[in-house]
PDBQT receptor file of N, H, CA, C and O in Angstrom, charges set to zero:
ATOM      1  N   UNK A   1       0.845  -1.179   0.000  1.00  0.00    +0.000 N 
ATOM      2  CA  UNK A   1       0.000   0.000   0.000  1.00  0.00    +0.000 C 
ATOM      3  C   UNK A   1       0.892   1.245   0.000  1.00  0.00    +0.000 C 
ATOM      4  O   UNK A   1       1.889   1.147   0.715  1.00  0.00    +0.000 OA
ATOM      5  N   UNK A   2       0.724   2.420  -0.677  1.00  0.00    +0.000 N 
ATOM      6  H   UNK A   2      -0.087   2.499  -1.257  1.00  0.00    +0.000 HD
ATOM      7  CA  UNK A   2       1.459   3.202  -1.150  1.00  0.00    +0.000 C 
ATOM      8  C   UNK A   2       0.523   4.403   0.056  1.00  0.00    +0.000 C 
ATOM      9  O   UNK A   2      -0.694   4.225   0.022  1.00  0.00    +0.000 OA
ATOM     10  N   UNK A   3       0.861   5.193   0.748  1.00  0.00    +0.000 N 
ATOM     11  H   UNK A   3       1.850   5.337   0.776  1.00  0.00    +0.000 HD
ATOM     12  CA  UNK A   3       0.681   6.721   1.232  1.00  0.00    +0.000 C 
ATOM     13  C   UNK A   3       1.288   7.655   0.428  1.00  0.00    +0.000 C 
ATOM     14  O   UNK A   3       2.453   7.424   0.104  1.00  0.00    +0.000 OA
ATOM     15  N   UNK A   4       0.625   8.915  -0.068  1.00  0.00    +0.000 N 
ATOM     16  H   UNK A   4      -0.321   9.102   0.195  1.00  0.00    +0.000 HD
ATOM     17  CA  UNK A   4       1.083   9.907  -0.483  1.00  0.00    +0.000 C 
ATOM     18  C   UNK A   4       0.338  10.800   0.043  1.00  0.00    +0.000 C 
ATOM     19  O   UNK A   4      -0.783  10.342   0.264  1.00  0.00    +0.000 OA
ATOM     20  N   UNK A   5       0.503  12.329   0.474  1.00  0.00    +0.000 N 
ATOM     21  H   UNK A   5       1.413  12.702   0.295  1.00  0.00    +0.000 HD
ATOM     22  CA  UNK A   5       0.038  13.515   1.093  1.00  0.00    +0.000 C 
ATOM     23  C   UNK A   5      -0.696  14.078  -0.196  1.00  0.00    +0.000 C 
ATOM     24  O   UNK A   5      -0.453  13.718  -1.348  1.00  0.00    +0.000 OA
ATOM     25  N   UNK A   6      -1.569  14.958   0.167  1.00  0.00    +0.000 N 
ATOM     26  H   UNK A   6      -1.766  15.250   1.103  1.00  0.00    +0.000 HD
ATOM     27  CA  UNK A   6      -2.707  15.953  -0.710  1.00  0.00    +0.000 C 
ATOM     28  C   UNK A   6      -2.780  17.000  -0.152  1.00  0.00    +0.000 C 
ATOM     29  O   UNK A   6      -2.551  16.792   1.040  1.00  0.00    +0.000 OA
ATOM     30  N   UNK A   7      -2.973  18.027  -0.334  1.00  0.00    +0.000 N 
ATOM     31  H   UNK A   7      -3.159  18.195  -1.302  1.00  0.00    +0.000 HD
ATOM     32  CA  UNK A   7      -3.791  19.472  -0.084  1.00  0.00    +0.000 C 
ATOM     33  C   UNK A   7      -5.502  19.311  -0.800  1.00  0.00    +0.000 C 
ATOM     34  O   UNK A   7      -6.022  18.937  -1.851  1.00  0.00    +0.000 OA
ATOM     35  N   UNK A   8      -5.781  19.690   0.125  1.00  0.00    +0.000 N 
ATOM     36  H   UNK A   8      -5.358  19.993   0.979  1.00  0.00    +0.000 HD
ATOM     37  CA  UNK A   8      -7.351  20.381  -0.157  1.00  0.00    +0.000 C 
ATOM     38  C   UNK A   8      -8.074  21.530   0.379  1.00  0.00    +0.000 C 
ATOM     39  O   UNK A   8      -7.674  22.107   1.391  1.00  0.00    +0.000 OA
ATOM     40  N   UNK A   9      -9.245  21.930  -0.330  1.00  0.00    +0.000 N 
ATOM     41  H   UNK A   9      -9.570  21.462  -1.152  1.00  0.00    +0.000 HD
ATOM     42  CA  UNK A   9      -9.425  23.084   0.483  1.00  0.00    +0.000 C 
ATOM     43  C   UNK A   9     -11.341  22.792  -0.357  1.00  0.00    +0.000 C 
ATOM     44  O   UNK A   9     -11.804  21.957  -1.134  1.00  0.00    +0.000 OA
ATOM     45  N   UNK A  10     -11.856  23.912   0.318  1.00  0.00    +0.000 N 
ATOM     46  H   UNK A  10     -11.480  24.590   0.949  1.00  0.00    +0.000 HD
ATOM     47  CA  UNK A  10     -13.642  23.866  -0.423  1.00  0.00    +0.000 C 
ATOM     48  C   UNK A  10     -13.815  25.208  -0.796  1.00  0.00    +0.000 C 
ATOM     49  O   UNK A  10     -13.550  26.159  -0.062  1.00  0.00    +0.000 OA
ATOM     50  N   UNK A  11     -14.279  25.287  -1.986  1.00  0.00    +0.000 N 
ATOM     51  H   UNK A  11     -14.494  24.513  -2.582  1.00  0.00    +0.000 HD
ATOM     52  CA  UNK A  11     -14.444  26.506  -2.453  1.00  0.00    +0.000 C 
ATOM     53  C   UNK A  11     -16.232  26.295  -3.318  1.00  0.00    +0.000 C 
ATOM     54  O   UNK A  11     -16.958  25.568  -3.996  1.00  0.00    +0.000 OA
ATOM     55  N   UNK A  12     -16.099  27.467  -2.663  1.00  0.00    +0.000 N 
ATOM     56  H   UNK A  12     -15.509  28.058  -2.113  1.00  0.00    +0.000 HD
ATOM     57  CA  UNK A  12     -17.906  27.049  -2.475  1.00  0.00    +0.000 C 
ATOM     58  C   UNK A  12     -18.375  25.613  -2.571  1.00  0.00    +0.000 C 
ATOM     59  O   UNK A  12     -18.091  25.081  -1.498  1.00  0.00    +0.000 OA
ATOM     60  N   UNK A  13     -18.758  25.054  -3.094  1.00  0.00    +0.000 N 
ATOM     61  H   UNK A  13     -18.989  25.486  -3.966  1.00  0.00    +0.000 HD
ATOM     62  CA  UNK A  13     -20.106  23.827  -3.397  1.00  0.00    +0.000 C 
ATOM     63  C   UNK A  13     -18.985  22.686  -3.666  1.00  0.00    +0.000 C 
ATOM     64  O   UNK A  13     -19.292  21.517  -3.434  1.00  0.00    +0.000 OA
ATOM     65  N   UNK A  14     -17.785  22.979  -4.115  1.00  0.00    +0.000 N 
ATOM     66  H   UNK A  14     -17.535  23.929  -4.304  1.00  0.00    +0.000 HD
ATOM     67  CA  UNK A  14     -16.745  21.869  -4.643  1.00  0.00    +0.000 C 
ATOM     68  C   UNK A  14     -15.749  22.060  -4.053  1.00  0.00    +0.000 C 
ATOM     69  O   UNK A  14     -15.333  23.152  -3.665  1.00  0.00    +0.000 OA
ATOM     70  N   UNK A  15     -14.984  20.449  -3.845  1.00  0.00    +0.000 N 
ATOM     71  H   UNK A  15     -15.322  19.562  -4.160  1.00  0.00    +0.000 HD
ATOM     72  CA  UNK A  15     -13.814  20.444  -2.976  1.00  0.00    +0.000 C 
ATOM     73  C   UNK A  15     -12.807  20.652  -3.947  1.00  0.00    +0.000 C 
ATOM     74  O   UNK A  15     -13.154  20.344  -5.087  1.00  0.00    +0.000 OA
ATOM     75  N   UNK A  16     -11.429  21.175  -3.790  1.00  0.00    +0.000 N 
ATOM     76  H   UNK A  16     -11.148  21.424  -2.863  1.00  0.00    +0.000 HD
ATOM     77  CA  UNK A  16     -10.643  21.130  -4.935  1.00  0.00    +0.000 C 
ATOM     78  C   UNK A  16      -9.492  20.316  -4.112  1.00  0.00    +0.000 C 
ATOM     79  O   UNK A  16      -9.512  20.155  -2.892  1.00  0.00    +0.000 OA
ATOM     80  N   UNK A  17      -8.446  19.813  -5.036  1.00  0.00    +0.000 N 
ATOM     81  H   UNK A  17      -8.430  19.944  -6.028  1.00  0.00    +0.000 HD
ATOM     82  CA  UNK A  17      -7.301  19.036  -4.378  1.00  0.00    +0.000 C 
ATOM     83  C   UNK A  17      -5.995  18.809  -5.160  1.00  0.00    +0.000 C 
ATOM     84  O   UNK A  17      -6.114  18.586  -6.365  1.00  0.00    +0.000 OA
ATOM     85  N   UNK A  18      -4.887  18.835  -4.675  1.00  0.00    +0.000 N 
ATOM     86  H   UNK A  18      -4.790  19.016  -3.697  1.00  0.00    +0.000 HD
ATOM     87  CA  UNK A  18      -3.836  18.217  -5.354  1.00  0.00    +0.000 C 
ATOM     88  C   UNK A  18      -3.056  17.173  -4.759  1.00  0.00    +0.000 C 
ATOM     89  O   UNK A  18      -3.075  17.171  -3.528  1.00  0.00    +0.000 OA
ATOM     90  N   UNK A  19      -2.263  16.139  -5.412  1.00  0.00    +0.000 N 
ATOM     91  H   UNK A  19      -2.247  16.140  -6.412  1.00  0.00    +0.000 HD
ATOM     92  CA  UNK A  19      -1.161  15.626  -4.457  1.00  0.00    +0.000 C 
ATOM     93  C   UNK A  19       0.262  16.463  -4.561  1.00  0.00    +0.000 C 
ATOM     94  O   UNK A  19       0.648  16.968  -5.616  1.00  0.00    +0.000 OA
ATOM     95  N   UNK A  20       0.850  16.522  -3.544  1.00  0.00    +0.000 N 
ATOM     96  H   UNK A  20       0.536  16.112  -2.688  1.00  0.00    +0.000 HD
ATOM     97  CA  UNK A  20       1.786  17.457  -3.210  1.00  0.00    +0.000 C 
ATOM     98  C   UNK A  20       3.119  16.881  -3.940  1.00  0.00    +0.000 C 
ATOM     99  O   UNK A  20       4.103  17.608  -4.075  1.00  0.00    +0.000 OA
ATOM    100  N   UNK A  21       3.103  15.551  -4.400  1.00  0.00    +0.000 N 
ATOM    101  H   UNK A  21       2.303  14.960  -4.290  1.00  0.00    +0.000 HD
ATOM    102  CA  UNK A  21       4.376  14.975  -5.117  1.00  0.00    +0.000 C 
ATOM    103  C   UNK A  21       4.051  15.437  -6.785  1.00  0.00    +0.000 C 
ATOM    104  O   UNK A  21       4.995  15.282  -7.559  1.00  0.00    +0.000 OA
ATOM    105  N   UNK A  22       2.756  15.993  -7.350  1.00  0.00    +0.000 N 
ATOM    106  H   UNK A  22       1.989  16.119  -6.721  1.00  0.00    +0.000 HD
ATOM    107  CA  UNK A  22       2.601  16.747  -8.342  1.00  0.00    +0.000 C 
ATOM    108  C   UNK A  22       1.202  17.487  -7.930  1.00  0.00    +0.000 C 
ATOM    109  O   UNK A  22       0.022  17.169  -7.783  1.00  0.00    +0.000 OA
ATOM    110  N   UNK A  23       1.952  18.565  -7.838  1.00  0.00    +0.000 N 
ATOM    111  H   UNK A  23       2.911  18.823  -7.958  1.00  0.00    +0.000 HD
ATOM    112  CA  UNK A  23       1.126  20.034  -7.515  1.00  0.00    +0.000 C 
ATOM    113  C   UNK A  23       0.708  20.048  -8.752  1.00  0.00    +0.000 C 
ATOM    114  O   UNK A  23      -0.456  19.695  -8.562  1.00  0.00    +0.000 OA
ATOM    115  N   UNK A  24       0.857  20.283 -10.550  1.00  0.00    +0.000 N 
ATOM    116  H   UNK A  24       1.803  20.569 -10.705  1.00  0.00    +0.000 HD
ATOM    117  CA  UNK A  24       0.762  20.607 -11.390  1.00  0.00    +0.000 C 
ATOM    118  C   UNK A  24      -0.836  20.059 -12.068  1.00  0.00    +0.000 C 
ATOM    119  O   UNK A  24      -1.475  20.542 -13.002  1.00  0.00    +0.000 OA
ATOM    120  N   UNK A  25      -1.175  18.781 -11.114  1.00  0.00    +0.000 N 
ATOM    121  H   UNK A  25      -0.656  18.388 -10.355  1.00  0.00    +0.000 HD
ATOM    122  CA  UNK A  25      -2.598  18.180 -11.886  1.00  0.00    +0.000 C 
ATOM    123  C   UNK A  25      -3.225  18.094 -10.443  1.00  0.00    +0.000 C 
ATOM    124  O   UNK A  25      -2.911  17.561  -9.379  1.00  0.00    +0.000 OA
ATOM    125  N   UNK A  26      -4.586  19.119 -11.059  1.00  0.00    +0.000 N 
ATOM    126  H   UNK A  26      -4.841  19.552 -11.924  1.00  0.00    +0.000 HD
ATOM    127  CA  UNK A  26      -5.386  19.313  -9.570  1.00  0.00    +0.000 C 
ATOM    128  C   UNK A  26      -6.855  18.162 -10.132  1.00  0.00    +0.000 C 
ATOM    129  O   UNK A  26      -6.878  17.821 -11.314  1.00  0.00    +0.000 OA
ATOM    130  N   UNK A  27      -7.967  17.673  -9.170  1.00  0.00    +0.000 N 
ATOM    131  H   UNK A  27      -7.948  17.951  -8.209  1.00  0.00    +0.000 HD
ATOM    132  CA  UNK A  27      -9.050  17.336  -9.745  1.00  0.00    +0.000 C 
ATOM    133  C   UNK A  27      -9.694  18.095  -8.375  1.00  0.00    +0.000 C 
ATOM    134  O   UNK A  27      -9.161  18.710  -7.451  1.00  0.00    +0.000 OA
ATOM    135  N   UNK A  28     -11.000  17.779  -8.670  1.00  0.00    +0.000 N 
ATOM    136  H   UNK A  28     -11.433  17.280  -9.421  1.00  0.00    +0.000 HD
ATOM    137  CA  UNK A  28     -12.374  17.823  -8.048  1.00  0.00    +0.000 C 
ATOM    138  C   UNK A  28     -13.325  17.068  -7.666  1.00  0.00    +0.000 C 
ATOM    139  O   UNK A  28     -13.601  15.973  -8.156  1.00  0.00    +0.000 OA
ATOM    140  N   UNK A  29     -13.982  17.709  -6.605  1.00  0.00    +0.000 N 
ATOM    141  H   UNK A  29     -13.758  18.598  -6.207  1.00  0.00    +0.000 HD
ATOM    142  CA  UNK A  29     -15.467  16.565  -6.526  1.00  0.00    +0.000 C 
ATOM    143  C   UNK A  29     -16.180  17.156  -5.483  1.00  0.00    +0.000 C 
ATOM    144  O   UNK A  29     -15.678  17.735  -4.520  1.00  0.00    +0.000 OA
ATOM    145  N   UNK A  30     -17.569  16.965  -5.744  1.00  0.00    +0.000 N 
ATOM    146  H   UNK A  30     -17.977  16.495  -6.527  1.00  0.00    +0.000 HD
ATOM    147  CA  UNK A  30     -18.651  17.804  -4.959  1.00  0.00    +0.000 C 
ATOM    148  C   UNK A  30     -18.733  16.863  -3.472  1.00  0.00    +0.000 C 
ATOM    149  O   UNK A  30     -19.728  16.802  -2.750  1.00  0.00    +0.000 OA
ATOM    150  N   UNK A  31     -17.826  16.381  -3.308  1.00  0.00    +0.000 N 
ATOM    151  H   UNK A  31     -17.018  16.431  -3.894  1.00  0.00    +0.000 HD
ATOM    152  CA  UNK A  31     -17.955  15.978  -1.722  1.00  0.00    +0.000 C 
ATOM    153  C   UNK A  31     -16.495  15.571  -1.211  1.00  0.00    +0.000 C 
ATOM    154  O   UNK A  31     -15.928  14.887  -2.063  1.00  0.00    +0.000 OA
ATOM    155  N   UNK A  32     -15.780  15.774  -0.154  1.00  0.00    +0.000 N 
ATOM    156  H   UNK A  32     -16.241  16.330   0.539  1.00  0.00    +0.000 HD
ATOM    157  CA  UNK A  32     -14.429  15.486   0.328  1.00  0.00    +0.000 C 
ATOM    158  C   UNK A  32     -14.125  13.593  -0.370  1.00  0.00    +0.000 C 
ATOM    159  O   UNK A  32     -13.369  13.187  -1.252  1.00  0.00    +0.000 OA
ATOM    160  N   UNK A  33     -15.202  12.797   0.616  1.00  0.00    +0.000 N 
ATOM    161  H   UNK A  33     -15.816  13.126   1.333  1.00  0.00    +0.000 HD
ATOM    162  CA  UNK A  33     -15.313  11.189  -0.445  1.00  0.00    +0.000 C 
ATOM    163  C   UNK A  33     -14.789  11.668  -1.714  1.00  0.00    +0.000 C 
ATOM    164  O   UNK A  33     -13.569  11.536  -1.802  1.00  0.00    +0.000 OA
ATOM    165  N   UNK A  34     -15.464  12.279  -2.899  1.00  0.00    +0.000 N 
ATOM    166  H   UNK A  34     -16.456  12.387  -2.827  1.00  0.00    +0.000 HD
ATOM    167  CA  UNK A  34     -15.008  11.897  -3.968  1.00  0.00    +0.000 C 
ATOM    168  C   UNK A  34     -13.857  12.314  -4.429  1.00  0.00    +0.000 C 
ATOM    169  O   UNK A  34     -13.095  11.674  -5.155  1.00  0.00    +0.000 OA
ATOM    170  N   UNK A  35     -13.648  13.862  -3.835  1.00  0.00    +0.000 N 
ATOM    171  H   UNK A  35     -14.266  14.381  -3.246  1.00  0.00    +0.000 HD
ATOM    172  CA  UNK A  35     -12.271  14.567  -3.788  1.00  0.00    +0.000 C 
ATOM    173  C   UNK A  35     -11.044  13.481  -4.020  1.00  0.00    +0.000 C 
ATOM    174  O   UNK A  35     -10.093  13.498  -4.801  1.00  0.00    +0.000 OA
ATOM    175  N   UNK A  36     -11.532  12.379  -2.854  1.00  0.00    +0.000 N 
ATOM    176  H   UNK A  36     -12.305  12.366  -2.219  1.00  0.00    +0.000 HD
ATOM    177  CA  UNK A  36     -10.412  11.281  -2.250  1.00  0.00    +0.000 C 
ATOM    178  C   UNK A  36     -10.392  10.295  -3.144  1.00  0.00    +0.000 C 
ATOM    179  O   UNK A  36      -9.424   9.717  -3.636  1.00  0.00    +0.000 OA
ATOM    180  N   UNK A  37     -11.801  10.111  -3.358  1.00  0.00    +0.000 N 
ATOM    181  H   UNK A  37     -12.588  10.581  -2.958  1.00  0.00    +0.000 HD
ATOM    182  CA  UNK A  37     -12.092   8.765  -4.842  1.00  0.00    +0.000 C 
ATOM    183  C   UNK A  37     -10.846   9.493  -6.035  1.00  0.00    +0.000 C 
ATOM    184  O   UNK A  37      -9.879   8.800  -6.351  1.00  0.00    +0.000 OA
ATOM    185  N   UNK A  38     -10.998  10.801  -6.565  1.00  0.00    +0.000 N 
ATOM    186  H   UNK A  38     -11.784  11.364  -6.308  1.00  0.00    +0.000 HD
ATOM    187  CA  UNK A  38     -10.335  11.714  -7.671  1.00  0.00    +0.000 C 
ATOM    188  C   UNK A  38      -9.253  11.685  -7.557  1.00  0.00    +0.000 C 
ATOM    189  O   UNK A  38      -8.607  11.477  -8.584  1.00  0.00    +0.000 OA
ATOM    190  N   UNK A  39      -8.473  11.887  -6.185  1.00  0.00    +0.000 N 
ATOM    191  H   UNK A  39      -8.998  12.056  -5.351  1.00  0.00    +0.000 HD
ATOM    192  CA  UNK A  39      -6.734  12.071  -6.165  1.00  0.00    +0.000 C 
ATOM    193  C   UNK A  39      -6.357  10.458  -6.275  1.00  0.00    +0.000 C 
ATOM    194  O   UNK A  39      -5.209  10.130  -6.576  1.00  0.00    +0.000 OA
ATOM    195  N   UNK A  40      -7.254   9.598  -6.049  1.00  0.00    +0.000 N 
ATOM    196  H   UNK A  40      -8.186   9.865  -5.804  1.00  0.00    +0.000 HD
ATOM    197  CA  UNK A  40      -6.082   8.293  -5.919  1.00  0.00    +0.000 C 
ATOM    198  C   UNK A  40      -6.185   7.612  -6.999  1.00  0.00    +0.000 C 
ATOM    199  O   UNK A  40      -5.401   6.681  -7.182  1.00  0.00    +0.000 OA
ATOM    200  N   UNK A  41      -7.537   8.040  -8.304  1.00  0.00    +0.000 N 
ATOM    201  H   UNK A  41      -8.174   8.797  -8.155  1.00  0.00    +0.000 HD
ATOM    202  CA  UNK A  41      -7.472   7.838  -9.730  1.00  0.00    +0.000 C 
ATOM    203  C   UNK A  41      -6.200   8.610 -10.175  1.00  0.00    +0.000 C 
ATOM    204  O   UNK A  41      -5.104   8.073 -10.335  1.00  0.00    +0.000 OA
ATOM    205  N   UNK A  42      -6.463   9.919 -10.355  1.00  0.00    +0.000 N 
ATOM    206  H   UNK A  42      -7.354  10.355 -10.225  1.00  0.00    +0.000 HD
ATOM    207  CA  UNK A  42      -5.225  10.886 -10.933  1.00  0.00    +0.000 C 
ATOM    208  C   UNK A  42      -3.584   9.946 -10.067  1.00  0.00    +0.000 C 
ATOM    209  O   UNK A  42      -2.645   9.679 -10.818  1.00  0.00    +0.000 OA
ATOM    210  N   UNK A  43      -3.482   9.566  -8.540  1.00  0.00    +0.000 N 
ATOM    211  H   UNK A  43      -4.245   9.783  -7.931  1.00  0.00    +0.000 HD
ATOM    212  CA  UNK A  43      -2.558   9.048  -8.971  1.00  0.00    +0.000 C 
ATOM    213  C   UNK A  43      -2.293   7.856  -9.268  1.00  0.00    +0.000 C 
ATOM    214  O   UNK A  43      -1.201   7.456  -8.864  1.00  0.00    +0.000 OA
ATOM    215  N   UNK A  44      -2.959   7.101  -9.877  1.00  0.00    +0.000 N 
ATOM    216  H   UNK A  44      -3.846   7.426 -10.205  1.00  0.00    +0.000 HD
ATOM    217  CA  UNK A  44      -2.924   5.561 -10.372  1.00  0.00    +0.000 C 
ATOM    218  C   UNK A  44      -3.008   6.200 -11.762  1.00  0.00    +0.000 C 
ATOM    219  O   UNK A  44      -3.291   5.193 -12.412  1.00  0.00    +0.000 OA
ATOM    220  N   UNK A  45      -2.959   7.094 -12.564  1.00  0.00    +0.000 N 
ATOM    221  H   UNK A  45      -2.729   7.912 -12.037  1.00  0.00    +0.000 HD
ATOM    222  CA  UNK A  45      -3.129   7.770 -13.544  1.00  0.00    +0.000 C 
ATOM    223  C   UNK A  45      -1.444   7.881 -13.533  1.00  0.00    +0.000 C 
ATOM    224  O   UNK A  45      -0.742   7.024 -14.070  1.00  0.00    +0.000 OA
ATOM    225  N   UNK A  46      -0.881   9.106 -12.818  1.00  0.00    +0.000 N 
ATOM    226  H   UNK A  46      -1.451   9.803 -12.382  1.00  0.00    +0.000 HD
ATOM    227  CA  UNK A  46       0.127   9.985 -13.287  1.00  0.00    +0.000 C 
ATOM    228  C   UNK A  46       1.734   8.892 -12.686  1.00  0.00    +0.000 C 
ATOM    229  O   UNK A  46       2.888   9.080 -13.070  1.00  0.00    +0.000 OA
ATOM    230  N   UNK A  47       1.388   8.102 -11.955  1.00  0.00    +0.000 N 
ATOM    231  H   UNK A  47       0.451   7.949 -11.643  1.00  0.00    +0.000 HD
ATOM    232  CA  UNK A  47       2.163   6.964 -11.493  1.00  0.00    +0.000 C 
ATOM    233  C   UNK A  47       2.039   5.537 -12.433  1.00  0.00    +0.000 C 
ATOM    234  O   UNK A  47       3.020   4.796 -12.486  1.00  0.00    +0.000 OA
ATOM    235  N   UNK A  48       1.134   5.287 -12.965  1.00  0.00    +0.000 N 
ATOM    236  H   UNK A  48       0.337   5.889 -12.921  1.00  0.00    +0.000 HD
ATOM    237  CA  UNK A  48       1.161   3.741 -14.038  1.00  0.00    +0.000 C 
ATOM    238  C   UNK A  48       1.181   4.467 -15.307  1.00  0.00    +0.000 C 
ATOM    239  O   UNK A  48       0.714   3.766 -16.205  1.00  0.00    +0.000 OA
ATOM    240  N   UNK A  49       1.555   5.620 -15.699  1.00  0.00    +0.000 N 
ATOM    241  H   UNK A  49       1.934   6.190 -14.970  1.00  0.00    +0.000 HD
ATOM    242  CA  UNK A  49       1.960   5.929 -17.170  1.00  0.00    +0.000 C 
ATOM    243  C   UNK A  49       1.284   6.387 -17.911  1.00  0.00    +0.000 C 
ATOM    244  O   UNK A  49       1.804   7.014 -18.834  1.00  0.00    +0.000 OA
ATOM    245  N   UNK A  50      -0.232   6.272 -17.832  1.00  0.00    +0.000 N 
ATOM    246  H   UNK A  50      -0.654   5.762 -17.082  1.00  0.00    +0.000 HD
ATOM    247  CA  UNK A  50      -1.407   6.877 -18.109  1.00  0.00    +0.000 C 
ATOM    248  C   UNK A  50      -1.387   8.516 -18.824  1.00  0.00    +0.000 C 
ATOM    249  O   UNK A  50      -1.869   8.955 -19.868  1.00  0.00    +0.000 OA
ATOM    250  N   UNK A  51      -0.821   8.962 -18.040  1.00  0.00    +0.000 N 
ATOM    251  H   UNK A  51      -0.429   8.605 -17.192  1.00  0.00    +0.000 HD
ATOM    252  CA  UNK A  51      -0.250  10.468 -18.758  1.00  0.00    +0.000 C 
ATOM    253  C   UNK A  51       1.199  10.195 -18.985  1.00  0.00    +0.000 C 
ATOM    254  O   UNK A  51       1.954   9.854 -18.075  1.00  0.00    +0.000 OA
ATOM    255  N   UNK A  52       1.545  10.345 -20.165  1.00  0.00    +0.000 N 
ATOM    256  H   UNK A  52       0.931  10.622 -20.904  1.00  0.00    +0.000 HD
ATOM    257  CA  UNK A  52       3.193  10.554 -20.487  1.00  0.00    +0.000 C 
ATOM    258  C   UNK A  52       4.094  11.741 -19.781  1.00  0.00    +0.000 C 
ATOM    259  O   UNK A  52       3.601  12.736 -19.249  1.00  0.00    +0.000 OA
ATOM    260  N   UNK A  53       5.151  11.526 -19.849  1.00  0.00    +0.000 N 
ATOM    261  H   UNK A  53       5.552  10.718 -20.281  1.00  0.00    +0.000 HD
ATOM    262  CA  UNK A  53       6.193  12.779 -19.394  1.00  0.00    +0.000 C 
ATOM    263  C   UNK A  53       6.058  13.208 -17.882  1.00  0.00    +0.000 C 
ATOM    264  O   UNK A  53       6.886  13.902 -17.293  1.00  0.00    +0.000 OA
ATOM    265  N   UNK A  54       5.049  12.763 -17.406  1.00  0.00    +0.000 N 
ATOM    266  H   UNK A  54       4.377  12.199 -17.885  1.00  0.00    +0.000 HD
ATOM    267  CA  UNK A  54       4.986  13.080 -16.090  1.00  0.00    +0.000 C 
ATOM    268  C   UNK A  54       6.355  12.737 -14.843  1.00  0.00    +0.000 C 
ATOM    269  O   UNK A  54       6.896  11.634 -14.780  1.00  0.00    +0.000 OA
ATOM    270  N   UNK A  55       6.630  13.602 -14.178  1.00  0.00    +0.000 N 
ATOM    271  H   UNK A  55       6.190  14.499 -14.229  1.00  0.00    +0.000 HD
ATOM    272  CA  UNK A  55       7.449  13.501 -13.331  1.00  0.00    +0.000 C 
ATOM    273  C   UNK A  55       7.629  14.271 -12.169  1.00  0.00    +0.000 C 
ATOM    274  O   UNK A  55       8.048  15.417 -12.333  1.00  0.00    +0.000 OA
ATOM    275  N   UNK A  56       7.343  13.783 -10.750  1.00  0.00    +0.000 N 
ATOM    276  H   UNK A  56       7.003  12.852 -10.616  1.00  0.00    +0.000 HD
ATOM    277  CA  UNK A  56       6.798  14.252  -9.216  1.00  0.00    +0.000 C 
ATOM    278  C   UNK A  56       8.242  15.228  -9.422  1.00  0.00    +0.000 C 
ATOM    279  O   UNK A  56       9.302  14.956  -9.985  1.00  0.00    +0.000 OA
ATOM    280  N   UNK A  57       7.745  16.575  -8.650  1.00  0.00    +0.000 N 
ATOM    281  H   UNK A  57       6.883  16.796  -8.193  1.00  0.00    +0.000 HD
ATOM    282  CA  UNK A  57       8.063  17.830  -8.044  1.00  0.00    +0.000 C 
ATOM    283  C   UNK A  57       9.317  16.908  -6.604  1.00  0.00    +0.000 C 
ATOM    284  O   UNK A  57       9.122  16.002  -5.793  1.00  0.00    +0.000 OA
ATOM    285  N   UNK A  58      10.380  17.672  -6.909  1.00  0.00    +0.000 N 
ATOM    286  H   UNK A  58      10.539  18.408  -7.567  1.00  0.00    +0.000 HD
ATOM    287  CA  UNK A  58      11.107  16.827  -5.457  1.00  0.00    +0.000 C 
ATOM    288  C   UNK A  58      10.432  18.071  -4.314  1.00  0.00    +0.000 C 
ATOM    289  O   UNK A  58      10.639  17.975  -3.105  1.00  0.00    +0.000 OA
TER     290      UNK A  58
């Protein structure tokens, strides 16, 4: 099982979020749950290759 850190915050009606090992791809979701469902797609996304060229912020 892999841990990685996020930022989030709520701006009006929608949660917004990033993971902090790439600040550069943010997602969304109208409830903190999906916020959480969104960052751990994006990173099974930006970690299994899914997006090319990608490479975590040291």
């Amino acid at each position: 099982m892999t841990t990685t850190r996020y930022v989030y915050w709520q701006d009006g009606e929608m949660w917004l979020g990033y993971l902090e090992d790439f600040p550069d791809y943010m997602t969304q979701g109208e409830t903190l749950e999906e916020l959480q469902e969104n960052l751990m797609d994006l990173y099974s996304d930006l970690t299994g290759g899914a997006i090319p060229g990608v490479r975590p912020h040291p």
